[in-house]
C-alpha positions as CSV (number, residue, x, y, z in Angstrom):
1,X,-46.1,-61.7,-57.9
2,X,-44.0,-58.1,-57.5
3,X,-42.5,-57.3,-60.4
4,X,-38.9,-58.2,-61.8
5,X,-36.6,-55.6,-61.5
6,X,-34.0,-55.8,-64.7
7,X,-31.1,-53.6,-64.4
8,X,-29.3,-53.3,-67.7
9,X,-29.6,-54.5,-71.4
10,X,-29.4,-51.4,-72.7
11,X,-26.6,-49.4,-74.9
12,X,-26.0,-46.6,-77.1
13,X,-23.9,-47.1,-80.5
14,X,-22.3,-44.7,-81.9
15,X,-20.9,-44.2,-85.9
16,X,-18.7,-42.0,-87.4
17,X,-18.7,-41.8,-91.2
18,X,-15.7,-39.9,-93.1
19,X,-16.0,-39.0,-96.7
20,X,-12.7,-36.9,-97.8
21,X,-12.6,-34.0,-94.9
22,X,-16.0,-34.4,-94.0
23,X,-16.7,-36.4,-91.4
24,X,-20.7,-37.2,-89.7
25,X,-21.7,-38.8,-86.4
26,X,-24.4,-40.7,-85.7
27,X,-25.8,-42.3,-82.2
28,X,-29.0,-45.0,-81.8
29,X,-29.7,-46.9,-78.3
30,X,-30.8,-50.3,-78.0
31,X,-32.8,-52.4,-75.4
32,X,-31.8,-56.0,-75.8
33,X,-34.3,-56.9,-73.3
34,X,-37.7,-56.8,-75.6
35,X,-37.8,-60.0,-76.3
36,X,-37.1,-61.1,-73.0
37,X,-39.7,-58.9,-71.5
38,X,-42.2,-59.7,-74.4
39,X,-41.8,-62.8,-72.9
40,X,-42.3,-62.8,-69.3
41,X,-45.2,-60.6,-69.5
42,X,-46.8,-63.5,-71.8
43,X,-46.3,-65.7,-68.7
44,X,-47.9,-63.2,-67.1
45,X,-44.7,-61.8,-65.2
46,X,-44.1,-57.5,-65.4
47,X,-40.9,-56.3,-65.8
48,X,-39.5,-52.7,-64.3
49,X,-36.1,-51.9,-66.3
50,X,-33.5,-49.8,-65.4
51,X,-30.9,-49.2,-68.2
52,X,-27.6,-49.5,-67.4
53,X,-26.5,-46.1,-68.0
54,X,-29.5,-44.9,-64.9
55,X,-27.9,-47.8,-62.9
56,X,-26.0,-45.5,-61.2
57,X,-28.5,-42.6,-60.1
58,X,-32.1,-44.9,-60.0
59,X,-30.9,-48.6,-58.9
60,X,-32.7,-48.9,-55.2
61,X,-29.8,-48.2,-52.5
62,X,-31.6,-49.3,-49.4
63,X,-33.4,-53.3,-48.4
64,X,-36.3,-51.7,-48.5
65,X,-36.6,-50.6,-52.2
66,X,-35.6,-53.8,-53.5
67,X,-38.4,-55.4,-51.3
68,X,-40.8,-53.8,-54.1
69,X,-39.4,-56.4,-56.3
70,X,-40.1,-60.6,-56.1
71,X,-36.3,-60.8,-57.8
72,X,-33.8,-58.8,-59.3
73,X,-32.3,-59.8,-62.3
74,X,-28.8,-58.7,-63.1
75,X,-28.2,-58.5,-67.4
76,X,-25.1,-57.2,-69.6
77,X,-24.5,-54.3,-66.8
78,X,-20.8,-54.5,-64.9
79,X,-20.3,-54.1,-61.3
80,X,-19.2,-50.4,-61.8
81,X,-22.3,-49.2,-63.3
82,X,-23.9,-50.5,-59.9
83,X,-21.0,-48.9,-57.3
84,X,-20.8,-46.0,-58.5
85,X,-23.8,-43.3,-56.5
86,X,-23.9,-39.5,-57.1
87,X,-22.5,-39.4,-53.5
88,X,-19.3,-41.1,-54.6
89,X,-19.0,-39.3,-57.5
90,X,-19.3,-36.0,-55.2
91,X,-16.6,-37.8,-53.2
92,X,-19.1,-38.3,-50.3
93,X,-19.4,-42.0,-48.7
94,X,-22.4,-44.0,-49.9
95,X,-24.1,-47.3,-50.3
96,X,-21.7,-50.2,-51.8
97,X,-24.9,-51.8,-53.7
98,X,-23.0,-55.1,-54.3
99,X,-23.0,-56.1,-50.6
100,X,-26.3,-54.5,-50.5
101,X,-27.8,-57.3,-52.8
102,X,-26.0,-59.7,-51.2
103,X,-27.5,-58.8,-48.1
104,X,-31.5,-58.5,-49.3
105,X,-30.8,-62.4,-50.8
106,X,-29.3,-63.9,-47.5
107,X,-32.4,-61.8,-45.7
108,X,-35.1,-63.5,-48.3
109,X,-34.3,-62.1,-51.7
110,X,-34.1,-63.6,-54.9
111,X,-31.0,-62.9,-57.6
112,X,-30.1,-63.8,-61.1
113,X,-27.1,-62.8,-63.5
114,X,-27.5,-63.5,-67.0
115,X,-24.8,-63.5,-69.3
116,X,-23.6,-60.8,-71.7
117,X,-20.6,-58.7,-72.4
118,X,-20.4,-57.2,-69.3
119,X,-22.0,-60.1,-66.6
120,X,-19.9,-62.3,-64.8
121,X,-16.0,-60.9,-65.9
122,X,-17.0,-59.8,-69.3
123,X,-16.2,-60.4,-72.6
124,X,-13.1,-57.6,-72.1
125,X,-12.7,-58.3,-68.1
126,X,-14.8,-55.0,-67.4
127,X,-17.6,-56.5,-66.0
128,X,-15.4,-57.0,-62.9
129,X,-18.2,-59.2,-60.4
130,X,-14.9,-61.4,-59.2
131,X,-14.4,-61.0,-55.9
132,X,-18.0,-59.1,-55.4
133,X,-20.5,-59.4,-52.6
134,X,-22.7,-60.6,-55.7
135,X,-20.6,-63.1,-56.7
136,X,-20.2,-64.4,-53.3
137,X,-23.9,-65.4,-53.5
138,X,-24.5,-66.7,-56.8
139,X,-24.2,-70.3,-57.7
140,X,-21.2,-70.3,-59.6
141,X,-17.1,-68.5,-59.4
142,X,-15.9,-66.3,-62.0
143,X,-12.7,-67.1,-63.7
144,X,-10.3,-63.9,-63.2
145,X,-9.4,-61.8,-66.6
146,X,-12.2,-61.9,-69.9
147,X,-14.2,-64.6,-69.9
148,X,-16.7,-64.1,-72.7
149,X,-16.3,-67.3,-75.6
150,X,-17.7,-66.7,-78.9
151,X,-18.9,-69.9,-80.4
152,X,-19.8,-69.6,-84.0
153,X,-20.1,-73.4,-84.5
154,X,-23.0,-73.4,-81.7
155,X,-23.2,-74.9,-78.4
156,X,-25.7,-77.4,-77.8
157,X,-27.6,-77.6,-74.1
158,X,-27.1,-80.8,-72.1
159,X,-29.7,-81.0,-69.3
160,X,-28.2,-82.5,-65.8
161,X,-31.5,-82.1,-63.6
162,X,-35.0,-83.1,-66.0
163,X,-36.9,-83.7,-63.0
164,X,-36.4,-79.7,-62.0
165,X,-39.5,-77.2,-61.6
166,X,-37.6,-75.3,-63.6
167,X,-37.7,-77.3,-66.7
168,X,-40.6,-78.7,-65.8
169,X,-42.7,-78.1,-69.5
170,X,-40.0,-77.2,-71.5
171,X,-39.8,-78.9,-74.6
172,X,-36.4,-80.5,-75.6
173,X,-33.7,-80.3,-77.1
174,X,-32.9,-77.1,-76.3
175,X,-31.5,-74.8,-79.4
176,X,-28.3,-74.2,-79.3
177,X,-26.2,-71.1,-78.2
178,X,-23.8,-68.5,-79.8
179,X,-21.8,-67.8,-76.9
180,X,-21.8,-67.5,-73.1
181,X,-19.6,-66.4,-70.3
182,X,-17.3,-69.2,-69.2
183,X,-17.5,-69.6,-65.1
184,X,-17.1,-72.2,-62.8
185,X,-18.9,-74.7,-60.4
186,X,-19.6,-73.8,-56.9
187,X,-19.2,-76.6,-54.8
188,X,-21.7,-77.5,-51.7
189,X,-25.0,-79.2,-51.7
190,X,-26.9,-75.6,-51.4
191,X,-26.0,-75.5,-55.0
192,X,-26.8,-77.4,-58.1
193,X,-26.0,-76.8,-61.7
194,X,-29.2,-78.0,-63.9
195,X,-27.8,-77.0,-67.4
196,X,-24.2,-77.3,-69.3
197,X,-22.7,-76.6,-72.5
198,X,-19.6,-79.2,-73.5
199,X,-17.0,-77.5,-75.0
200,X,-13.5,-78.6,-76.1
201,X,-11.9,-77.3,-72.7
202,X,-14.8,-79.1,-70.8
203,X,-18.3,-78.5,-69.3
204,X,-19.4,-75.2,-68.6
205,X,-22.5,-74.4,-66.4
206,X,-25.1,-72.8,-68.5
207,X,-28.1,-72.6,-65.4
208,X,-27.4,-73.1,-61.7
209,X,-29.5,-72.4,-58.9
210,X,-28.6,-71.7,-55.3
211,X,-30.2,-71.4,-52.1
212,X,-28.4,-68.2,-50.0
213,X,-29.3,-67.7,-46.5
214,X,-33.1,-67.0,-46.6
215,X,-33.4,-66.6,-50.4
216,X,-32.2,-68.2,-53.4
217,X,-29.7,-67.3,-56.6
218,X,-29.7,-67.9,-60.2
219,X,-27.0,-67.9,-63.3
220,X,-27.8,-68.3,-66.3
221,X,-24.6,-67.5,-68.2
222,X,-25.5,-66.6,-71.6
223,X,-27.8,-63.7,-73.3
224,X,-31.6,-63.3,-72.7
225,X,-31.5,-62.2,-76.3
226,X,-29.6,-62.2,-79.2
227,X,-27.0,-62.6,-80.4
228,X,-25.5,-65.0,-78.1
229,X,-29.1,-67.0,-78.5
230,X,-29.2,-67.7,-81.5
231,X,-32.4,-67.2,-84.1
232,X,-33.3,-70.8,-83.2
233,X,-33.8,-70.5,-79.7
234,X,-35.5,-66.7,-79.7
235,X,-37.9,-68.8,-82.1
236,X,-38.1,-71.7,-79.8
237,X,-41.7,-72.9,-78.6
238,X,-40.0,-72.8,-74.6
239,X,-38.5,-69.3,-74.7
240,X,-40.9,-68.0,-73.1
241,X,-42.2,-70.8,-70.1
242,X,-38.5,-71.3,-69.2
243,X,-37.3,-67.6,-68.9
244,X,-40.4,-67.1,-67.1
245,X,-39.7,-70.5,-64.7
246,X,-36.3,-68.9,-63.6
247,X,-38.0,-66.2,-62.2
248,X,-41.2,-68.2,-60.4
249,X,-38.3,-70.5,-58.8
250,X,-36.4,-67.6,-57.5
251,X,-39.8,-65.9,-56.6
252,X,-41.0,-69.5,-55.2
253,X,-44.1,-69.4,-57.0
254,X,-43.2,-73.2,-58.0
């Protein structure tokens, strides 16, 4: 299999501590993708990440540099960080990347969103995929305006399709969640939701899958790390086997 191209997952935080007058700065970055990629390449599976903040300069603009990838996987980065070129920035025309992807999946390609601060809407409404060539593809609608839920208490997986090669091995029940991005249903039979969360304003699609012209879609609309999994499930015996299965189904390797 090509390797997985991730774009995103990556931030810098920065702190400012004040005592009296004086007043220090300090700045770390963070990959929350380690585990994730930790656990693909135990499946066997490489990984090639772009952070979000090269998104805009290194992200392939043409088919034929995503064809160097079997999918491309879509993680806490907004639709900005993916539309914005050098070109536009010099106020020259350039590539709009969204319909690009949208494009390389209904050509063959493979696609997956996961969830995060800034997937789907985002937690603040930044993300800003509504309305997208991308989300035209993918198996589920955003909801306009913020759409991240926080969910202390913990959500706890409900499994609509068992008999799906994409579950097929995972252990159950499924640990439960932190959070997620709330979204809805697509309709048509091209689409299928295999995992839910209940909530008390109703179910929410956790995994749907898609088939797209020639190639195939994925959401998975919570984190591929903490903190919106929770200890539990980054601990979980499956972690690995079904993050890995998300990517051999869009890949068709099962």
């Amino acid at each position: 299999m090509k390797p997985v191209l991730l774009a995103g997952e990556t931030f810098h935080v920065t702190s400012f501590a004040a005592k009296g007058y004086e007043v220090g700065a300090s700045s770390r970055y963070s990959n929350g993708a380690e585990r994730y990629i930790q656990g693909l390449a135990a499946q066997d599976i490489a990984v090639v990440q772009i952070g979000g903040e090269r998104c805009e300069s290194e992200f392939p603009t043409t088919l034929e540099g995503l064809t160097a990838y079997s999918v491309v996987l879509l993680s806490d980065v907004g639709a900005l960080s993916l539309l914005y070129t050098p070109q536009t920035r010099a106020g020259r025309r350039s590539v709009n990347r969204l319909e690009l992807l949208r494009d390389w999946v209904e050509k063959g390609g493979a696609l997956m969103m996961a969830g995060g601060y800034c997937s789907f809407q985002g937690i603040d409404g930044l993300a800003m995929f509504r309305g997208t060539a991308v989300e035209e593809c993918l198996p589920i609608e955003c909801f306009p305006g913020p759409d991240g839920l926080e969910a202390p208490e913990g959500l706890d997986p409900v499994i609509h399709e068992i008999g799906h090669s994409i579950l097929a091995g995972v252990p159950s029940p499924i640990p439960c969640l932190l959070g997620m991005n709330r979204v809805a249903a697509r309709g048509g039979t091209e689409t299928k939701t295999l995992i839910h969360c209940r909530h008390r304003t109703g179910q929410m699609p956790l995994l749907s899958v898609r088939d797209y012209g020639a190639g195939r879609t994925l959401a998975w609309t919570t984190d591929i790390g903490p903190h919106w999994l929770s200890q539990e499930f980054m601990r979980w015996p499956g972690y690995d086997l079904l993050m890995a299965n998300m990517i051999r189904w869009l890949a068709r390797e099962i």
